[in-house]
Backbone as JSON Lines, residues from 0, in Angstrom:
{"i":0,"aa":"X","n":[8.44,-0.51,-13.0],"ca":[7.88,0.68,-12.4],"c":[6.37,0.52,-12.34]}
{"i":1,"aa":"X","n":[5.86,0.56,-10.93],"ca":[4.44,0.26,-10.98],"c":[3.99,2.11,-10.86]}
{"i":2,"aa":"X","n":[3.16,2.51,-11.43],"ca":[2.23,3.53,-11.81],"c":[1.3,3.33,-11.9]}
{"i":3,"aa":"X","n":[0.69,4.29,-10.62],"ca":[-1.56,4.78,-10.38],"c":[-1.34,3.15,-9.6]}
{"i":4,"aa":"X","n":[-1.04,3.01,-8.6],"ca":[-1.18,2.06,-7.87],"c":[-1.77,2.04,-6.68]}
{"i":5,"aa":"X","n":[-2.5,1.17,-6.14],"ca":[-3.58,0.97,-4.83],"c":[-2.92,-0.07,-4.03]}
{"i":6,"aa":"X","n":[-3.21,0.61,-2.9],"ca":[-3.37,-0.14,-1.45],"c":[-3.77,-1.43,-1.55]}
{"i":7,"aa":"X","n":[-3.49,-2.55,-0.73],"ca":[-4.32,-3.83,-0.6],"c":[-5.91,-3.55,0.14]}
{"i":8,"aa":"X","n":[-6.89,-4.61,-0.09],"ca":[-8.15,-4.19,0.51],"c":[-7.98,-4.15,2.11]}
{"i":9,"aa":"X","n":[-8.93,-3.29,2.71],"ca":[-8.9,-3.27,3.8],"c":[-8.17,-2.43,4.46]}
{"i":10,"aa":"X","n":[-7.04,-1.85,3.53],"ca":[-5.83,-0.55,4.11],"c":[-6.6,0.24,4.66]}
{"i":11,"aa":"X","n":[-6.12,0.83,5.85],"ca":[-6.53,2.26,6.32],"c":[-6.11,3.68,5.62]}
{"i":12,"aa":"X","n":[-6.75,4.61,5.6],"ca":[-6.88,5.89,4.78],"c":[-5.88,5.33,3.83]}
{"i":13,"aa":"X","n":[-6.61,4.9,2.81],"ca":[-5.8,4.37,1.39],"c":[-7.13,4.89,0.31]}
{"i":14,"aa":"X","n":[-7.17,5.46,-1.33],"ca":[-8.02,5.63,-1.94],"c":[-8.39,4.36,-3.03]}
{"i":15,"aa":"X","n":[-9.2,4.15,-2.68],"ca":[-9.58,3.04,-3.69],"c":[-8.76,1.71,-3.16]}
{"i":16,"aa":"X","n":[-8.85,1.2,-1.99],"ca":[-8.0,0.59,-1.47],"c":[-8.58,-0.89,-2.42]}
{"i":17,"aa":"X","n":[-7.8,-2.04,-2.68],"ca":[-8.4,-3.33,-3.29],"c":[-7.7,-3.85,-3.27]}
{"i":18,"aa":"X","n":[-7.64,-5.37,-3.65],"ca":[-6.57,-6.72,-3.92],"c":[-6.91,-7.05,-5.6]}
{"i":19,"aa":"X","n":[-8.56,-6.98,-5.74],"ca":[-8.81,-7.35,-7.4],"c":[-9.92,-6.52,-8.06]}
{"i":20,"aa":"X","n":[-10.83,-7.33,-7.63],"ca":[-12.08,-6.88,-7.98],"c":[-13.06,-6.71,-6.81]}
{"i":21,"aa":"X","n":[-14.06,-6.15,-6.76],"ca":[-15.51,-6.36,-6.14],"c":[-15.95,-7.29,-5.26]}
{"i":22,"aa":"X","n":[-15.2,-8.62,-6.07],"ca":[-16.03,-9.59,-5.47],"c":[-14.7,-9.98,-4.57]}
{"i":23,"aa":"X","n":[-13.88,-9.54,-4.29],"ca":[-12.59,-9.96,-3.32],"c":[-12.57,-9.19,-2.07]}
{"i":24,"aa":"X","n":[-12.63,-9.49,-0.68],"ca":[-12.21,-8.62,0.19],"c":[-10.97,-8.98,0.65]}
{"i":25,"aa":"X","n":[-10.66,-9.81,0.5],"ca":[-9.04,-9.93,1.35],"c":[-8.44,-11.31,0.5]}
{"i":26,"aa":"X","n":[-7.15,-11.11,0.47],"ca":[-6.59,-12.0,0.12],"c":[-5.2,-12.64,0.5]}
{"i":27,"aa":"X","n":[-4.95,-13.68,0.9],"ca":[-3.08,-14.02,1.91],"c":[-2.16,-14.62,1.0]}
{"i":28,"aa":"X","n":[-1.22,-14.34,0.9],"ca":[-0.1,-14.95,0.16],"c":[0.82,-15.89,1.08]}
{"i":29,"aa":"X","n":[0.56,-17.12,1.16],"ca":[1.51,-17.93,2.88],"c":[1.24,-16.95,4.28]}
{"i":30,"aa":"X","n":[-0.24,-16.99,4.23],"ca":[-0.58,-16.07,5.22],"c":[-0.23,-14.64,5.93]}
{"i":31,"aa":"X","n":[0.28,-14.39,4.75],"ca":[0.38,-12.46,4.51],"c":[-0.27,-11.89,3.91]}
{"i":32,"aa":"X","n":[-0.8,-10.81,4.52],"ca":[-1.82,-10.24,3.66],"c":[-1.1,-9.24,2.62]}
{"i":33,"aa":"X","n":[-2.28,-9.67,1.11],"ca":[-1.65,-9.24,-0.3],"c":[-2.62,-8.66,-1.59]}
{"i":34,"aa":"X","n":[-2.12,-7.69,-1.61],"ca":[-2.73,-7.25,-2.81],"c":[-1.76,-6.84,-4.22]}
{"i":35,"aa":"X","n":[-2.31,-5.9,-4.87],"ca":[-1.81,-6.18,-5.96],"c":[-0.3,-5.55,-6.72]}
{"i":36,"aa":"X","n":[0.01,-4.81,-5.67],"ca":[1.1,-4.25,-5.38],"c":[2.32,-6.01,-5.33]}
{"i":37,"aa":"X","n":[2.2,-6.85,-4.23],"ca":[2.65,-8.02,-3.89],"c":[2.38,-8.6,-5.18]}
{"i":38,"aa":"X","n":[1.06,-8.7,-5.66],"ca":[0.75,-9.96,-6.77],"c":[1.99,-9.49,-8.17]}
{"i":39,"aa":"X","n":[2.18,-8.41,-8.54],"ca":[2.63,-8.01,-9.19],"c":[4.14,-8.15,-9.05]}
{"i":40,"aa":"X","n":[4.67,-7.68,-8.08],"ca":[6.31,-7.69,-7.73],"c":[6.65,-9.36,-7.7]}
{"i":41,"aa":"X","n":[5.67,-9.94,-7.05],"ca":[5.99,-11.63,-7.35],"c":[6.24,-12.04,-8.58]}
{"i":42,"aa":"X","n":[5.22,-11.65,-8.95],"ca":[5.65,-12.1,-10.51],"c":[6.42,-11.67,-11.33]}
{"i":43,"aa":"X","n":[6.98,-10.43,-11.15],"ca":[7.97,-9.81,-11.89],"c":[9.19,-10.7,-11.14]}
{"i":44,"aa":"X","n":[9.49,-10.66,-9.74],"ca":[10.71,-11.12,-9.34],"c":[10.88,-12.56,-9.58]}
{"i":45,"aa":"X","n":[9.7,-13.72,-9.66],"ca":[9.83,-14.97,-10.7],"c":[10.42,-14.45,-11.61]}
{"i":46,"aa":"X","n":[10.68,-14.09,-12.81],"ca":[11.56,-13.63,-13.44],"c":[12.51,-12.84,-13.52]}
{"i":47,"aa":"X","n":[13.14,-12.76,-12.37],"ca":[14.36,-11.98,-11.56],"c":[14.3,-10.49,-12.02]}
{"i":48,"aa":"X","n":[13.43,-9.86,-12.12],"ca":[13.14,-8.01,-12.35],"c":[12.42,-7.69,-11.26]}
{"i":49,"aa":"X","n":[13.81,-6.63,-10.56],"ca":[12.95,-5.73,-9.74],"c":[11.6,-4.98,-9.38]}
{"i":50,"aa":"X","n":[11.16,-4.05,-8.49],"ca":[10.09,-2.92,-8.95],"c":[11.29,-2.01,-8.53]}
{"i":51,"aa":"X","n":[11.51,-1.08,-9.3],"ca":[12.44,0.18,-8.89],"c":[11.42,1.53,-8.32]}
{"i":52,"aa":"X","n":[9.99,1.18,-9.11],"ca":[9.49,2.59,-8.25],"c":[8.08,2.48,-8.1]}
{"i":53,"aa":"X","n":[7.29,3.04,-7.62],"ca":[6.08,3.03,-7.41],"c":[5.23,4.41,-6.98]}
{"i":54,"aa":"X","n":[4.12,4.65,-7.35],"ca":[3.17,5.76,-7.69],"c":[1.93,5.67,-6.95]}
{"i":55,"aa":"X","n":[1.25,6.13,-6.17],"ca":[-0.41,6.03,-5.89],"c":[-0.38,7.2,-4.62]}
{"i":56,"aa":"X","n":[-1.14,6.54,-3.65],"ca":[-1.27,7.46,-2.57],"c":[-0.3,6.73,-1.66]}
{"i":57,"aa":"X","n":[0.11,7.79,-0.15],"ca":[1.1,7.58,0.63],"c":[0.8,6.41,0.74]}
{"i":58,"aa":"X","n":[-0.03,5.46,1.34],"ca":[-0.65,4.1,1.84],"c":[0.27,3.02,0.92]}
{"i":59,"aa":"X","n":[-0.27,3.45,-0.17],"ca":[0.34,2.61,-1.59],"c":[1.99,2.71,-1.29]}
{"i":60,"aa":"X","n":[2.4,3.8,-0.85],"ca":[3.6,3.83,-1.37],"c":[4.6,3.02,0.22]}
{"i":61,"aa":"X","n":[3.92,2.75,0.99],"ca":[3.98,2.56,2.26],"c":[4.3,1.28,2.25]}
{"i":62,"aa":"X","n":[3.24,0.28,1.5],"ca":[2.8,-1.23,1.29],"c":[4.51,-1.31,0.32]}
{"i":63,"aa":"X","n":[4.74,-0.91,-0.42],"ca":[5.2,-0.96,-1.29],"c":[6.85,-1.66,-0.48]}
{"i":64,"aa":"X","n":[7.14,-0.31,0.35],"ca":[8.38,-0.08,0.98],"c":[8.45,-1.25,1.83]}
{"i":65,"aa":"X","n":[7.7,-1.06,2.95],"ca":[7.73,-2.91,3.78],"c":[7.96,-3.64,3.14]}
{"i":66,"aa":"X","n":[7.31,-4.26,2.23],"ca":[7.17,-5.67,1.01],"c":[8.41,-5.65,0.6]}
{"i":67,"aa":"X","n":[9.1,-4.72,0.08],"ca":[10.0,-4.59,-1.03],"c":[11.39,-3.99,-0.8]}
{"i":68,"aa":"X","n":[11.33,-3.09,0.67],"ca":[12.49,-2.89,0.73],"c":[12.94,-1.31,-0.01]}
{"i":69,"aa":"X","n":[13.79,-0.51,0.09],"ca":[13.98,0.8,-0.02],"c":[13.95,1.21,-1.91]}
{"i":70,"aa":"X","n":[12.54,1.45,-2.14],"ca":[12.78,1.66,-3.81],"c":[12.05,3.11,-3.66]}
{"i":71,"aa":"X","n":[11.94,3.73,-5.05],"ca":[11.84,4.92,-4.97],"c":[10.14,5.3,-4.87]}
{"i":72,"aa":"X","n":[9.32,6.1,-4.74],"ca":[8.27,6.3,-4.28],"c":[7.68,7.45,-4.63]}
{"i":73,"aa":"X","n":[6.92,7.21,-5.0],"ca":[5.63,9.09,-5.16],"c":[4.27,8.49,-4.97]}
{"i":74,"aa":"X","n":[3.87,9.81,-3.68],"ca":[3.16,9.65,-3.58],"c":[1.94,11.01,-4.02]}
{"i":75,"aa":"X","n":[1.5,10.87,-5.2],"ca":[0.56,11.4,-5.93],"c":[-0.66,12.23,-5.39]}
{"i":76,"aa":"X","n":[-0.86,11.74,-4.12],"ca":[-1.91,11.77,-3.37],"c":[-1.79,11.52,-2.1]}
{"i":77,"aa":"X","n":[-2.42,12.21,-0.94],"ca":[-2.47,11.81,0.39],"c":[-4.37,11.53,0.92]}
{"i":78,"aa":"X","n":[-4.47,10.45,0.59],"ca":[-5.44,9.81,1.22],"c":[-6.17,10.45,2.41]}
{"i":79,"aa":"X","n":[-7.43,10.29,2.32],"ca":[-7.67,10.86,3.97],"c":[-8.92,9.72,3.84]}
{"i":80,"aa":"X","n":[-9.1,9.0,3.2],"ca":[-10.39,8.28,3.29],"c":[-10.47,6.96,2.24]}
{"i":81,"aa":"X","n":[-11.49,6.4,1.94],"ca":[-11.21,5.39,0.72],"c":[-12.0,6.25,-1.05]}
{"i":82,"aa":"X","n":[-12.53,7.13,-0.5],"ca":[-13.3,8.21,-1.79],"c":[-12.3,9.29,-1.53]}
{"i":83,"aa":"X","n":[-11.54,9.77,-0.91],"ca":[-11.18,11.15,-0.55],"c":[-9.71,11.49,-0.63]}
{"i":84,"aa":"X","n":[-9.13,11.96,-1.21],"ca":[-7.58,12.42,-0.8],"c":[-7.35,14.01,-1.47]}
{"i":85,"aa":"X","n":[-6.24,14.27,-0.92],"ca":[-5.84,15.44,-1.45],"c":[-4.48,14.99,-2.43]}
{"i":86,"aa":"X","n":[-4.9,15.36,-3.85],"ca":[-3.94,15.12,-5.15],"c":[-3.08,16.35,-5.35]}
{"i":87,"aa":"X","n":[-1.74,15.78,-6.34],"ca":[-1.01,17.03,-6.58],"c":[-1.39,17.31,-7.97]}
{"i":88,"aa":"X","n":[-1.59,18.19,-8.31],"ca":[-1.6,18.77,-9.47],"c":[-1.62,17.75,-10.78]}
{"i":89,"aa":"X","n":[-1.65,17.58,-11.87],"ca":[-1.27,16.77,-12.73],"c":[-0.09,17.22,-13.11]}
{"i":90,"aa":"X","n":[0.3,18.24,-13.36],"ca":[1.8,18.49,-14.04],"c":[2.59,18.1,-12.72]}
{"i":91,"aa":"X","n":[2.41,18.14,-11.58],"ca":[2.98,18.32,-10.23],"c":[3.24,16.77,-10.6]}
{"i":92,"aa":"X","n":[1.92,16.04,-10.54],"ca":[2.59,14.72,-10.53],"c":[3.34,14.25,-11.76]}
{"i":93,"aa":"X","n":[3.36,14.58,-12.88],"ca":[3.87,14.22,-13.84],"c":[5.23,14.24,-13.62]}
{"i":94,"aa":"X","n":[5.76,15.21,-13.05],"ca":[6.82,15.8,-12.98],"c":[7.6,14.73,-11.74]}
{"i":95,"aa":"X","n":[7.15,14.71,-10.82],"ca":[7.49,14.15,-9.63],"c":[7.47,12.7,-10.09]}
{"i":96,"aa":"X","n":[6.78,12.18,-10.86],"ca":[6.86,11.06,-11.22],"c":[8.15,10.81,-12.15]}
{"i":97,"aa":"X","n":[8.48,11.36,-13.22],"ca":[9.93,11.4,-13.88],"c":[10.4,11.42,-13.49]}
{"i":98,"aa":"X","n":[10.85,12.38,-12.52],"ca":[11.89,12.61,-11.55],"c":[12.4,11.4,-10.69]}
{"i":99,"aa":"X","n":[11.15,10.71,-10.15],"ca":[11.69,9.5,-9.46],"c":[12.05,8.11,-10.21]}
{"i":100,"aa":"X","n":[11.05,8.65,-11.47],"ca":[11.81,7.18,-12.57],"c":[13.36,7.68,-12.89]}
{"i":101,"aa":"X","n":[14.07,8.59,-13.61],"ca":[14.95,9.03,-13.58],"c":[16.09,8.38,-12.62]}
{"i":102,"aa":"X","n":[16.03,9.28,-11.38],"ca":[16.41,7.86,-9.97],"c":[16.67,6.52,-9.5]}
{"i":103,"aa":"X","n":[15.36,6.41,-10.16],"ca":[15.48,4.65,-9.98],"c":[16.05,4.08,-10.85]}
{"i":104,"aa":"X","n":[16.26,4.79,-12.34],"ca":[17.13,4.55,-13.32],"c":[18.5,4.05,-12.72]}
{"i":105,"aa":"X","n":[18.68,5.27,-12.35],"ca":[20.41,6.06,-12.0],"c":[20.38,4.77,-11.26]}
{"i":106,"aa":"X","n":[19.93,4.36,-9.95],"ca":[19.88,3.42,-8.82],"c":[20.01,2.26,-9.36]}
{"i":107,"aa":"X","n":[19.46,1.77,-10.34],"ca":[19.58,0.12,-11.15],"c":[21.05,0.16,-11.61]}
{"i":108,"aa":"X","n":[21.39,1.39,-12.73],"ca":[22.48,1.22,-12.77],"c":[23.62,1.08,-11.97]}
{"i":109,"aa":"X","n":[23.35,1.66,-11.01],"ca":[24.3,1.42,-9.53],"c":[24.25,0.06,-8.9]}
{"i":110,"aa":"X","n":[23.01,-0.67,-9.13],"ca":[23.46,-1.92,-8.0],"c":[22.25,-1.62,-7.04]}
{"i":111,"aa":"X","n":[21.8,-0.42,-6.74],"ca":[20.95,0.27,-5.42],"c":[19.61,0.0,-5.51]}
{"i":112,"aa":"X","n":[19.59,-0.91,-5.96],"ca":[17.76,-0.79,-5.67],"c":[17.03,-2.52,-5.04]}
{"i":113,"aa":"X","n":[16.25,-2.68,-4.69],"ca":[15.79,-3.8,-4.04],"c":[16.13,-4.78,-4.83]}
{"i":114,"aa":"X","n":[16.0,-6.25,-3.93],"ca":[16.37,-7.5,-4.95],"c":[14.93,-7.88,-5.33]}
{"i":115,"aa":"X","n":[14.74,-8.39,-6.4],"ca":[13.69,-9.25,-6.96],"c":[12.99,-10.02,-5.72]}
{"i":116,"aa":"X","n":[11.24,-9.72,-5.75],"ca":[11.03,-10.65,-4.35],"c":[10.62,-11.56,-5.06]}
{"i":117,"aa":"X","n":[11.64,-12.86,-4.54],"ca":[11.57,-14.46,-4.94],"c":[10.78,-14.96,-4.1]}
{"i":118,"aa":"X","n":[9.52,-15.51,-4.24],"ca":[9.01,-16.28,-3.0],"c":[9.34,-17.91,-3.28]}
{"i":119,"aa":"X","n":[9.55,-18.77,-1.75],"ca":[9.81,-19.89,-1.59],"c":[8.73,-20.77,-2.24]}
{"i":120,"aa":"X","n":[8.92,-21.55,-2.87],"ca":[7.49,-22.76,-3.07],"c":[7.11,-23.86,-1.87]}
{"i":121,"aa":"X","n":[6.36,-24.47,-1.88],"ca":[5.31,-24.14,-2.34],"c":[4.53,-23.03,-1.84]}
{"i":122,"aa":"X","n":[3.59,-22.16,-2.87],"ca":[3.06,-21.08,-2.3],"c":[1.41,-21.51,-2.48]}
{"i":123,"aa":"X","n":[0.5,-21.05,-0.74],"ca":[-0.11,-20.58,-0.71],"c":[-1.23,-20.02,-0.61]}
{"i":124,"aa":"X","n":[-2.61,-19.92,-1.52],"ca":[-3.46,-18.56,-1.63],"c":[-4.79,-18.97,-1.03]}
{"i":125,"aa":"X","n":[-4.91,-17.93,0.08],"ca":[-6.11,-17.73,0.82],"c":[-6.97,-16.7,0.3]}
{"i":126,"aa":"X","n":[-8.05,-17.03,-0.29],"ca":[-8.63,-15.57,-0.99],"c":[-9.94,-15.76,-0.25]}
{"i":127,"aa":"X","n":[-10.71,-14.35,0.37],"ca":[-11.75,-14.21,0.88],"c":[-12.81,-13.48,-0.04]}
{"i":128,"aa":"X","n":[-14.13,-14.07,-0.46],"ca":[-15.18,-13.41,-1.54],"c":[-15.62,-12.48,-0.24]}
{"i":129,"aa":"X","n":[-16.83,-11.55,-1.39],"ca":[-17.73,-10.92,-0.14],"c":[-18.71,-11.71,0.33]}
{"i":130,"aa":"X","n":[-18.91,-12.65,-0.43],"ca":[-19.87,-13.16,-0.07],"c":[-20.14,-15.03,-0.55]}
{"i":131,"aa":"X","n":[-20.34,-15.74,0.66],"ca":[-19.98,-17.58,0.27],"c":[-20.56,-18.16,-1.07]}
{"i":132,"aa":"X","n":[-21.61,-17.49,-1.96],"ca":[-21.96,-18.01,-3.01],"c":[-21.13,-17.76,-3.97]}
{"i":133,"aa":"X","n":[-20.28,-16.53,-3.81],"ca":[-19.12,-16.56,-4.93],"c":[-17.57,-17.62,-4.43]}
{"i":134,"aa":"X","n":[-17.97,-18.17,-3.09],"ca":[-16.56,-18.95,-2.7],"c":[-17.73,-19.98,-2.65]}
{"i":135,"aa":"X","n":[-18.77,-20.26,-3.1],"ca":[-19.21,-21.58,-3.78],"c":[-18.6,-21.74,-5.0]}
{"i":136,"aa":"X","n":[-18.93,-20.89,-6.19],"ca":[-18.4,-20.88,-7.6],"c":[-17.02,-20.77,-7.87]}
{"i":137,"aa":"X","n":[-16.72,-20.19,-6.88],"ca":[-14.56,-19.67,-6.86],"c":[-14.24,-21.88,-6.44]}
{"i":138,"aa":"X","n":[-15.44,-22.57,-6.04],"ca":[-14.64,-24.36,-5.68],"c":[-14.77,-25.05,-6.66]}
{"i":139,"aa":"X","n":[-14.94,-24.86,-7.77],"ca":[-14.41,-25.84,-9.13],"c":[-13.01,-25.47,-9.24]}
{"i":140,"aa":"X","n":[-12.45,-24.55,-9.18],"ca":[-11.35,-24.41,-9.32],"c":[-10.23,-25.9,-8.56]}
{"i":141,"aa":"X","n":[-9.49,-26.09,-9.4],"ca":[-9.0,-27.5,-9.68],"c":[-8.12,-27.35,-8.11]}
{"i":142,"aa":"X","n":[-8.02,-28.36,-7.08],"ca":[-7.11,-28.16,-6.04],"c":[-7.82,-27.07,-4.81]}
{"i":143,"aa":"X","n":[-8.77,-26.3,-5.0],"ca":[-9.16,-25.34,-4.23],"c":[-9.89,-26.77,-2.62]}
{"i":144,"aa":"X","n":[-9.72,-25.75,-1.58],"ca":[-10.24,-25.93,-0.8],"c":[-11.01,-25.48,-0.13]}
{"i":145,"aa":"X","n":[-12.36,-25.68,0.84],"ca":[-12.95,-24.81,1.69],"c":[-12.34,-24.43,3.1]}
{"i":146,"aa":"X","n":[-11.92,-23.28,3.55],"ca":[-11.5,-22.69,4.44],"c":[-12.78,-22.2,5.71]}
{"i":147,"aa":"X","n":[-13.81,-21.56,5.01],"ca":[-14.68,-20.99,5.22],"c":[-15.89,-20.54,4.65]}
{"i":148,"aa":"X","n":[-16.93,-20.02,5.24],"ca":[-17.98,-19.91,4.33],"c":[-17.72,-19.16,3.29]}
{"i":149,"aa":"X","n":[-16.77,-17.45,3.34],"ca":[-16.16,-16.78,2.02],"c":[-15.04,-16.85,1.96]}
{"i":150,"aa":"X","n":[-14.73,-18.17,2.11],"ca":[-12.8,-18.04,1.88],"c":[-12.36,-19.35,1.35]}
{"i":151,"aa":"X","n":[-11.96,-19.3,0.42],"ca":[-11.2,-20.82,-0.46],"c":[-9.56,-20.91,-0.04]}
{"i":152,"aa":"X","n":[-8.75,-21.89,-0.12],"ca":[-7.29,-21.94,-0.21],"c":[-6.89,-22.64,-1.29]}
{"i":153,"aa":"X","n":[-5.81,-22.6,-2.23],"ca":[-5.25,-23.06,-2.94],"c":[-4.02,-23.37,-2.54]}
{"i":154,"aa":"X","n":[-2.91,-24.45,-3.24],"ca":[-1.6,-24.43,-3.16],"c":[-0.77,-23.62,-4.99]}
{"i":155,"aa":"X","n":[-0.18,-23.37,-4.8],"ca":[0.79,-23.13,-6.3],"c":[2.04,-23.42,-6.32]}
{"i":156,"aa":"X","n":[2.83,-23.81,-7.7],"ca":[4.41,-24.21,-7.47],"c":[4.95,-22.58,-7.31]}
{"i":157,"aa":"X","n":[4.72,-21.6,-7.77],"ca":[5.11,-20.68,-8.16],"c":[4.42,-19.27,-8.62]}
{"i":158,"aa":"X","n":[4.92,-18.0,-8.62],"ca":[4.54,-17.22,-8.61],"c":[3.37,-16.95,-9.41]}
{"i":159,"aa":"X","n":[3.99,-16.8,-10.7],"ca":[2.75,-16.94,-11.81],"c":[2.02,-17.78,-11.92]}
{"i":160,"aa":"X","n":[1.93,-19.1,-11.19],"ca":[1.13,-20.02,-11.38],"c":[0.31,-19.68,-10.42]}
{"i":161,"aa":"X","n":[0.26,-19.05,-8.9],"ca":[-0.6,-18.4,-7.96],"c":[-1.43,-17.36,-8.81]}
{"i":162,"aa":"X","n":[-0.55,-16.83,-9.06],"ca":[-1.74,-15.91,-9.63],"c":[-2.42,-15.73,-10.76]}
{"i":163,"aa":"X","n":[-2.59,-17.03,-11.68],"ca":[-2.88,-17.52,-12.79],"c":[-4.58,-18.02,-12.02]}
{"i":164,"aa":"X","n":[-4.12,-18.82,-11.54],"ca":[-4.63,-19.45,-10.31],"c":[-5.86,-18.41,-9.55]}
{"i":165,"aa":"X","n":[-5.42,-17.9,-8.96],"ca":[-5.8,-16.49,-8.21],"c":[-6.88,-15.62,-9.21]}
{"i":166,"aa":"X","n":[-6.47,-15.19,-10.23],"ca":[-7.18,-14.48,-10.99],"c":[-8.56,-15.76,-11.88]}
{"i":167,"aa":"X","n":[-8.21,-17.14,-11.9],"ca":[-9.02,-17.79,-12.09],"c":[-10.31,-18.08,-11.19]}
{"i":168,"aa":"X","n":[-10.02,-18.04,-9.7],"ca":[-11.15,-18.07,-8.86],"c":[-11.57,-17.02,-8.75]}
{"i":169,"aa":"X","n":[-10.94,-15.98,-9.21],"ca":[-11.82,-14.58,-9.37],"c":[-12.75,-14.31,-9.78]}
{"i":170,"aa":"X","n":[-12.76,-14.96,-10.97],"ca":[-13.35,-15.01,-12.39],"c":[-14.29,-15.96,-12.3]}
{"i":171,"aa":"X","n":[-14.17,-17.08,-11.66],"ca":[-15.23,-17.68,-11.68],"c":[-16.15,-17.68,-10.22]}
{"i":172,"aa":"X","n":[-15.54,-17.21,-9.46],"ca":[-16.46,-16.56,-8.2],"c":[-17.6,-15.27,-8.66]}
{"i":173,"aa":"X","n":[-17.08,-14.45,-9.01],"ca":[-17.78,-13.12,-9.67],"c":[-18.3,-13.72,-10.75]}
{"i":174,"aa":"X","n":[-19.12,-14.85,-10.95],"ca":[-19.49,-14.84,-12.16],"c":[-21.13,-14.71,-12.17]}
């Protein structure tokens, strides 16, 4: 169950839309665009576990459904901007939020809920900085390539190893 979840960067009327950090504007998974909604369900479904539900604003809950296929959804918030949305209540969401874990419960036990997203190997990762001096520092990274002035590519065998990977040129781009 992903909970308080964001849009990938770049979403339209999404709040707090992102893929990582600051120093990331876009990022492709085998040339799909991915944020952390994707980074996350990959890696859970490498280890064959669903996402049964998901929480943020409509946008979020939107990304979620394409990617993943019919799981359960709240949306907490309706976005009108990347600073701006209109929220429900906190008890409102609290409530609405149980309610759909509850569901997605009931739904696992049934059989009803999305399959684990397995991605094919080899995978992958196109990550774009804001700016080429951090996709200077993001090219020590072992295997990285230059794509562009703010954009590196990597390959990975596998899920968690992308984003082991992924969160490493992060880290050393933003540094």
């Amino acid at each position: 169950m992903f909970i308080g979840y964001h849009a990938r960067a770049a979403s339209p009327n999404a709040v707090l839309a992102h893929t990582w950090s600051g120093s990331v504007s876009n990022v492709w998974l085998n040339g799909r665009p991915w944020g952390e909604i994707g980074w996350n369900a990959a890696v859970s479904g490498h280890f064959g576990r669903p996402v049964i539900l998901i929480s943020g604003d409509q946008t979020a809950c939107a990304e979620a459904e394409a990617l993943l296929g019919p799981l359960e959804t709240v949306a907490v918030k309706q976005a009108t901007g990347r600073s701006a949305a209109e929220c429900l209540p906190p008890q409102a969401a609290q409530q609405a939020i149980q309610a759909a874990a509850s569901r997605a419960v009931q739904r696992l036990r049934a059989g009803d809920v999305p399959q684990p997203l397995r991605l094919e190997p080899p995978l992958t990762v196109s990550l774009e900085f804001k700016s080429c001096n951090m996709a200077d520092r993001a090219m020590v990274l072992p295997g990285a390539r230059r794509v562009d002035g703010r954009r590196i590519e990597f390959a990975a065998a596998d899920a968690p190893a992308a984003y082991r990977a992924f969160r490493a040129a992060v880290l050393l781009g933003g540094q």
